[in-house]
N, C-alpha and C positions, 0 to 999 in steps of 0.2 A: 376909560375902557380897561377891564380885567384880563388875565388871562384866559379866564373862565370864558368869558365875551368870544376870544378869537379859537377858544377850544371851539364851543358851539357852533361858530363860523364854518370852519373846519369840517365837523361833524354833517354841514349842509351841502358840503362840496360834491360834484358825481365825481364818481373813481376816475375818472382820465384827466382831471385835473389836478389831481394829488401830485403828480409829479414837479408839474410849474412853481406850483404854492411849495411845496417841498427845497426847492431851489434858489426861492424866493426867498423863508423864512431861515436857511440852512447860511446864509448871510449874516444872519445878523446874530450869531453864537458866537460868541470870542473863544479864540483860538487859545491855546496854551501852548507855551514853552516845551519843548520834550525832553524828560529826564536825562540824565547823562546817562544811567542802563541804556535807554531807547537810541539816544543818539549813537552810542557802541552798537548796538544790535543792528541798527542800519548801515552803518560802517561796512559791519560785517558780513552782512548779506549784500551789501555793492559790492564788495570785495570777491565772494563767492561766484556771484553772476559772473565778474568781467573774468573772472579767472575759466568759468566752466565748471564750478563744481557745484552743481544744484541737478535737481532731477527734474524730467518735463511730468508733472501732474498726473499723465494719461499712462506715464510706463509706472506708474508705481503701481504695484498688485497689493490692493485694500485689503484681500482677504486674508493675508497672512500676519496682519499687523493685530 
């Protein structure tokens, strides 16, 4: 069996199932290593959170940006 095969598959599924199969198949992707930039950048932003220095999503004003 091809990709093509479980494309098709897919393709037959009702939409409220896409989720499970989604879940399913999001398993079996190997995972990668994360760059040393990303691993700093994560750092960085734990660092920010526990400190308090991040802004809540909802106070930032979009329109001025």
């Amino acid at each position: 069996m091809g990709k093509a095969v479980l494309h098709n598959l897919i393709d037959l599924l009702n939409e409220s199932d896409t989720d499970v199969i989604y879940k399913i198949l999001i398993k079996f992707i190997p995972e990668t290593e994360p760059l040393p930039d990303e691993i700093k950048a994560i750092e960085r932003a734990e660092k920010e959170i526990a400190n308090g220095d991040v802004s809540d999503f909802d106070s930032i004003d979009w329109g001025t940006l």
